[in-house]
C-alpha positions in Angstrom: 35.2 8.6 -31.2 34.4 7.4 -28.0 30.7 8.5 -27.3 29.1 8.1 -23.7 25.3 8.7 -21.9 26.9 11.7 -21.1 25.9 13.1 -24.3 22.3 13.0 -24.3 20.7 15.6 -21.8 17.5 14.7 -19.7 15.5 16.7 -21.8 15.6 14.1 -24.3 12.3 12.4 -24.8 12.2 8.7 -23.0 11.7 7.1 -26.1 14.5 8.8 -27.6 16.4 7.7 -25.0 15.7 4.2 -24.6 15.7 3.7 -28.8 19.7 4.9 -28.1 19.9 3.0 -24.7 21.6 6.2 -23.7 24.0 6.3 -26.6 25.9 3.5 -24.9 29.0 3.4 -27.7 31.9 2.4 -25.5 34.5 1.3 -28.1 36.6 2.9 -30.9 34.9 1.2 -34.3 31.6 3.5 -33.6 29.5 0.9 -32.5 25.7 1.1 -32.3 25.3 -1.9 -30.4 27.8 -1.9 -27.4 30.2 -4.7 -26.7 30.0 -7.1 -23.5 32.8 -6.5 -21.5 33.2 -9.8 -19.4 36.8 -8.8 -17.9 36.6 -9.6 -13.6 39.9 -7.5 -13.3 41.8 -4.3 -15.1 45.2 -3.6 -15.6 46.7 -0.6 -13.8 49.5 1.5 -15.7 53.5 1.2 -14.3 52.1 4.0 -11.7 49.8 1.4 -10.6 47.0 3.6 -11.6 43.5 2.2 -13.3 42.8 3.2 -16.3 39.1 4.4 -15.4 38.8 4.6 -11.6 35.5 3.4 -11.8 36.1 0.5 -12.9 38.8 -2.1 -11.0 37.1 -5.2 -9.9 33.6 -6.3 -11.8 32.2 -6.9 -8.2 32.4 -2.9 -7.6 31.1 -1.9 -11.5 31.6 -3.0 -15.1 31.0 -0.4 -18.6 27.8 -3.1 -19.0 26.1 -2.1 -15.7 27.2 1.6 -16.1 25.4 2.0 -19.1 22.0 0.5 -17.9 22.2 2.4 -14.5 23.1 5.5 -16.3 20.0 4.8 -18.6 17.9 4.5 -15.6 19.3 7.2 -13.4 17.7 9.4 -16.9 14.5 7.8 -16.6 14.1 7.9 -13.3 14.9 11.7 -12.6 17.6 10.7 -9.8 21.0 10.6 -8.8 22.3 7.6 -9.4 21.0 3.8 -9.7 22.4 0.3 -8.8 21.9 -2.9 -10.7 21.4 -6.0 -8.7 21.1 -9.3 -9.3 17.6 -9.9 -9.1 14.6 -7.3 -8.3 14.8 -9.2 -4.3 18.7 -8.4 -4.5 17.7 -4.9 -5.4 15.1 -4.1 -2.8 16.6 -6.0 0.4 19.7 -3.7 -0.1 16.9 -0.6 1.0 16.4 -2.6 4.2 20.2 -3.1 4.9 20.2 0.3 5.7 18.4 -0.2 8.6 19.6 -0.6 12.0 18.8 -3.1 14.6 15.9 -1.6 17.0 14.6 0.5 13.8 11.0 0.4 12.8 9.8 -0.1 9.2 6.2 -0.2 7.7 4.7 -1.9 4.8 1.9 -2.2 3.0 -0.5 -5.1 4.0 -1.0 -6.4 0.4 2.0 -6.3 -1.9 5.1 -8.7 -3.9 4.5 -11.7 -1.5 8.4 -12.6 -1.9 9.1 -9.6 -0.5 6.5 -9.4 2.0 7.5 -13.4 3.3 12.0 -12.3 3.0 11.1 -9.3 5.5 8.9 -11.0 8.1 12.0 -13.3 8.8 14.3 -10.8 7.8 13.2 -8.0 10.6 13.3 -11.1 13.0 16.4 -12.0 12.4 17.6 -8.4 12.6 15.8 -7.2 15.7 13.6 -4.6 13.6 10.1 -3.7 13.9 7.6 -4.1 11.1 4.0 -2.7 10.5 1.8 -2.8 8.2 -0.8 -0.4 6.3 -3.5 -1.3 4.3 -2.4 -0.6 0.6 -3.6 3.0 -1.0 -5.3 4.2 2.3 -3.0 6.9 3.8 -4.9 7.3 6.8 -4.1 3.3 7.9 -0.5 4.8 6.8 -0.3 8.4 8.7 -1.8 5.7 11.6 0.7 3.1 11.7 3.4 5.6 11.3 2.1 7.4 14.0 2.2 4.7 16.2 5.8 4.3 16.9 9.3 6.2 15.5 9.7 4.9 11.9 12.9 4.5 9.9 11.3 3.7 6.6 8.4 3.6 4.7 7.6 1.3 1.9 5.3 2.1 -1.0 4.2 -0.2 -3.7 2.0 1.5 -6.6 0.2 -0.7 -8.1 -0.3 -3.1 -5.4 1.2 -6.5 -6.3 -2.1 -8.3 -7.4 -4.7 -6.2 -6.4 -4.1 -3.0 -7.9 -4.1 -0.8 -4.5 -3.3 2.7 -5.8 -1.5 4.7 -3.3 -0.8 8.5 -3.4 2.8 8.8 -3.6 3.1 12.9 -2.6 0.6 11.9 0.8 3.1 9.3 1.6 5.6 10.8 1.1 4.2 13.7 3.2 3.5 11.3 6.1 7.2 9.6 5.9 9.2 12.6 5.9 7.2 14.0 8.4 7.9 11.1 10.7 11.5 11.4 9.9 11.3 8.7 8.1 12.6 7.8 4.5 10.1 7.0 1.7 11.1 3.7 -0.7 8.7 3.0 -3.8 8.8 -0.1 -5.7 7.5 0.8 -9.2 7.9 -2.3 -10.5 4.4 -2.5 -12.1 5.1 0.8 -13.7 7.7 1.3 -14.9 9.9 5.3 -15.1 7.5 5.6 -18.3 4.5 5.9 -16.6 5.2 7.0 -12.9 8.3 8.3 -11.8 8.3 8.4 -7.7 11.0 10.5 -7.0 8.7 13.3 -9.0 7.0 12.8 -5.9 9.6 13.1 -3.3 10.3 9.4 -2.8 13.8 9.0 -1.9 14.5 5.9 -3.2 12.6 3.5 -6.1 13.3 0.1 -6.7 12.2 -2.3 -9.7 12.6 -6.0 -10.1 14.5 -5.3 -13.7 13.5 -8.6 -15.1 9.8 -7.4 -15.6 9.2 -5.0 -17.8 12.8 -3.0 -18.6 13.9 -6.5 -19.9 10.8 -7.6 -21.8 11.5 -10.9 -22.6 11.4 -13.0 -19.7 14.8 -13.8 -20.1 16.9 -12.4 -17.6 17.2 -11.9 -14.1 18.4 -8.5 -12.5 17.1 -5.6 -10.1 17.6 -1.6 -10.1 17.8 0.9 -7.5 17.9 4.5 -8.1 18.4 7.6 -5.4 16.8 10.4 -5.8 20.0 12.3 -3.7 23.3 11.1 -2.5 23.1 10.4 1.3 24.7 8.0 3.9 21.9 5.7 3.4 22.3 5.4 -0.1 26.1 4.4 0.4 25.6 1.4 2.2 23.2 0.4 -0.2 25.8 0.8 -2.8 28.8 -0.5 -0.1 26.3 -3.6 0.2 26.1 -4.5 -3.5 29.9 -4.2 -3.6 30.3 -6.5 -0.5 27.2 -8.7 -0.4 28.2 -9.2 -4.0 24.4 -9.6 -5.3 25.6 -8.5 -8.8 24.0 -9.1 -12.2 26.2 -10.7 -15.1 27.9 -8.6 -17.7 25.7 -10.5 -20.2 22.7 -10.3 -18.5 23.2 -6.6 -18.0 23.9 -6.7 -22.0 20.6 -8.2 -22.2 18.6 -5.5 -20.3 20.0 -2.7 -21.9 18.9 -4.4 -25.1 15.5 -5.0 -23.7 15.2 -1.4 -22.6 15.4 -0.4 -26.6 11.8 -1.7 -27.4 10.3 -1.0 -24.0 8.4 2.4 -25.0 6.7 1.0 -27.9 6.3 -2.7 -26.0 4.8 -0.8 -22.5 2.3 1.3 -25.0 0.9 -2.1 -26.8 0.7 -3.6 -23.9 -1.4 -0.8 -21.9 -3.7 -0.7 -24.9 -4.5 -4.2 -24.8 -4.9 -4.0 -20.9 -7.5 -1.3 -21.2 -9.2 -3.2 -24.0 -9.2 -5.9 -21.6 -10.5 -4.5 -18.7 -13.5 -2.5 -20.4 -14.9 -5.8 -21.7 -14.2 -7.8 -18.5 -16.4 -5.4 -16.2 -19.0 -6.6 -18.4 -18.7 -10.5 -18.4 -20.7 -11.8 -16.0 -18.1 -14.4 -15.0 -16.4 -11.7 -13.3 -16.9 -10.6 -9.9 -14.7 -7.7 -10.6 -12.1 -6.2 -12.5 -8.9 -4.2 -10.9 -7.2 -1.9 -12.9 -6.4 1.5 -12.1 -7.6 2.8 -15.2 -11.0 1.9 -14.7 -13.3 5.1 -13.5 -14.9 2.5 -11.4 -11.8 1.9 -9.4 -11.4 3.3 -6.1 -7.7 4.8 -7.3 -8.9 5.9 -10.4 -8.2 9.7 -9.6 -4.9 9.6 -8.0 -3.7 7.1 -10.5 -4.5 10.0 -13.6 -2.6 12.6 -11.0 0.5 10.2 -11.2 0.7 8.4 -14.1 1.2 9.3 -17.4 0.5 7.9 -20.9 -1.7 4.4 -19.7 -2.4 2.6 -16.4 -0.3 -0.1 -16.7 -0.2 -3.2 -18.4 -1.0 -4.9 -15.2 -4.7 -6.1 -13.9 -6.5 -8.8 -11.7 -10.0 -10.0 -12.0 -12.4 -11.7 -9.0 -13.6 -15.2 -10.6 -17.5 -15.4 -9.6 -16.7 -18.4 -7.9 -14.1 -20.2 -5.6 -10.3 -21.2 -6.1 -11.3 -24.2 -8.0 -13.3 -21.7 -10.4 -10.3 -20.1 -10.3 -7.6 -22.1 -11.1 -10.3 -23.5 -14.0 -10.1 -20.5 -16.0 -6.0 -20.1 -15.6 -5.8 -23.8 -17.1 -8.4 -23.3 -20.0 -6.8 -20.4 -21.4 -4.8 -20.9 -24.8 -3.1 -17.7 -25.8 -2.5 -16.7 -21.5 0.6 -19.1 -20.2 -0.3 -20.1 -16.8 2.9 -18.9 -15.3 4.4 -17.1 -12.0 5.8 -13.2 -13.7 4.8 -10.3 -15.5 6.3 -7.8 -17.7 7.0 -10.1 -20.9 6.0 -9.7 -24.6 3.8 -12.8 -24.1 0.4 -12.5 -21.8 0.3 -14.8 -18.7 -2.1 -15.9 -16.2 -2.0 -16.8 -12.6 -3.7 -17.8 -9.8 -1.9 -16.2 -6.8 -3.5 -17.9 -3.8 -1.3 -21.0 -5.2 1.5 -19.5 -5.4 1.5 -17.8 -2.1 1.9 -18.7 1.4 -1.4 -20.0 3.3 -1.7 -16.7 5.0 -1.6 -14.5 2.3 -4.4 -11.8 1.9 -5.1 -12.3 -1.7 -8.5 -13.3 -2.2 -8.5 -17.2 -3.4 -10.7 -16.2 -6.5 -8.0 -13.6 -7.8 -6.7 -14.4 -11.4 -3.3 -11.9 -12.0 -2.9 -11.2 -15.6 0.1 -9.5 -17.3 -1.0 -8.4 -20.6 1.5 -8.8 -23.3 1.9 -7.7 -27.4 -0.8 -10.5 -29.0 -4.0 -9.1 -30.6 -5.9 -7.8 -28.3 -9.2 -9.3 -29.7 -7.2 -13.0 -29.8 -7.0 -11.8 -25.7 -10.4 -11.5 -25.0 -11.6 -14.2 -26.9 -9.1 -16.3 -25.3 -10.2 -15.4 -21.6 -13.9 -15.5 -22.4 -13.6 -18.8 -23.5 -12.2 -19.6 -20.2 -14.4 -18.1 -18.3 -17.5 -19.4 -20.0 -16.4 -23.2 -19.7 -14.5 -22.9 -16.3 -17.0 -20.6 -14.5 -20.6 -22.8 -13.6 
């Protein structure tokens, strides 16, 4: 009674959908939960022929990763997806694409590991890199404009300050370069925005955020919205890079991915709580989160997402670093911790964590807001403020 994702038609809700992971029964005994398949190698019958041509060496695919992909693929509206083994794995196979002499562009503020990998990367590789300021697409149509472009990266939120840009406009800009259009929605997730709605051609999210949940495994997802040369050398480049995730870990994430609806929702409710009585604490300088009508994003973010803003915000310390870093080490329920995305709240001060020429402001405070109470959130971070901020 073998039962595949097959069976469940993109029409189904996303909560459906993820409460099934897919339908993901893979054996005989009509198993909810689907078994970890940690074979390297399959047998091929006396014709020498594999069983499931898919499947013949776990560096090239394993039922584990088919099964999370295939859940993605749904979620995402797109072609087909690609698990990594890590969200850098996932997005620096985007840029293998590339050829040497070609000419990217990138926003100004966005995931610093990223941001750091690239600048030596595009040395390395003889390529050309820009960058825009994050959710202005006049600095993008700009910079785009300034020399042939290859590709165009777009993150939406903006990894920590909360930059909304307008997918469709760039989008618009890219193709109209001749360029192709890359989103990392990492700070989304396919439940709130789904780029390739917007004509994105590829979107890319560090999978040990949000889809796992738990801060417990690291992985990385790709998804196309077509099939396209580019898009099999990103595939040819998992397969012989071999930046692969783990049967188990892939396990783990599809696990993960069965609570993230209902974890997502908490979460964006305590955000918005959050926000709404930060912008009125006068410790704070100022609150980033798209949802805010105060923020400058505020109207593109409610064409493009759906159901919340995000569990994602940032807040300006009125003060310097030190004031700063004060509050991160005075909370008790926020874990001062790099990462976002888990069921527990944390707190960090990015400046510290970046490199020395990084263009977060030194009073910026990230916070991923997780399941707690939200009142046991805000009393938390008010205490913090009021002893930490003089």
């Amino acid at each position: 009674m073998s039962r595949t994702p097959a069976n469940y038609t993109p029409s189904f809700d996303p909560a459906t959908l993820l409460s099934h992971a897919g339908d993901p029964i893979l054996d005989d005994l009509g198993s909810i939960v689907p078994a970890i398949s940690p074979a390297t190698t399959f047998v091929r019958d006396a014709n020498y022929n594999l069983k499931d041509s898919q499947y013949s060496y776990l560096r090239s695919g394993t039922p584990n990763w088919r099964t999370f992909e295939t859940l993605m693929t749904r979620l995402e509206g797109g072609f087909d997806s690609r698990l990594f083994a890590s969200g850098m794995a996932a997005a620096s196979s985007v840029f293998q694409g590339l050829l040497p002499g070609d000419h990217i562009v990138i926003p100004h503020v966005m995931y610093h590991g990223l941001r750091d990998w690239l600048r030596d990367f595009t040395e390395r590789w003889r390529l050309t890199i820009s960058e825009y300021k994050a959710g202005d697409i006049g600095s993008l149509r700009s910079t785009v404009a300034a020399r042939p472009t290859a590709l165009v990266w777009v993150e939406t939120p903006a990894n920590p300050s909360m930059e909304i840009t307008d997918i469709a406009a760039a989008v618009d800009v890219a193709h109209g370069a001749g360029a192709m259009c890359a989103a990392d929605s990492t700070l989304s997730t396919p439940l709130v925005t789904r780029p390739i709605d917007f004509g994105v051609d590829f979107v890319m999210h560090s999978a040990t955020k949000y889809l796992n949940g738990h801060s417990d495994v690291l992985g990385g997802i790709v998804t196309c919205a077509r099939d396209s040369d580019w898009w099999n050398a990103i595939v040819e480049h998992r397969t012989g890079g071999g930046a692969v995730a783990g049967t188990f870990e892939a396990w783990l994430l599809v696990r993960g991915m069965r609570t993230l609806d209902v974890r997502l929702a908490r979460a964006m409710e305590n955000a918005a709580a959050l926000a709404d009585h930060l912008q009125h604490d006068d410790a704070v300088e100022a609150v980033l989160y798209p949802g805010l009508p105060s923020h400058p994003g505020h109207d593109v973010a409610c064409a493009q997402m759906r159901g919340g803003f995000g569990a994602m915000l940032s807040i300006l310390v009125r003060g310097d670093a030190d004031a700063a870093r004060r509050v991160a080490g005075a909370t008790r329920v926020f874990m001062p911790a790099t990462s976002l995305g888990g069921v527990e709240s944390l707190i960090e001060h990015r400046a510290s964590v970046e490199r020395p020429d990084s263009p977060v402001p030194k009073n910026l405070l990230r916070l991923s807001i997780g399941i707690e109470s939200a009142s046991d959130l805000i009393d938390d971070l008010t205490q913090a403020l009021r002893q930490s901020v003089r």
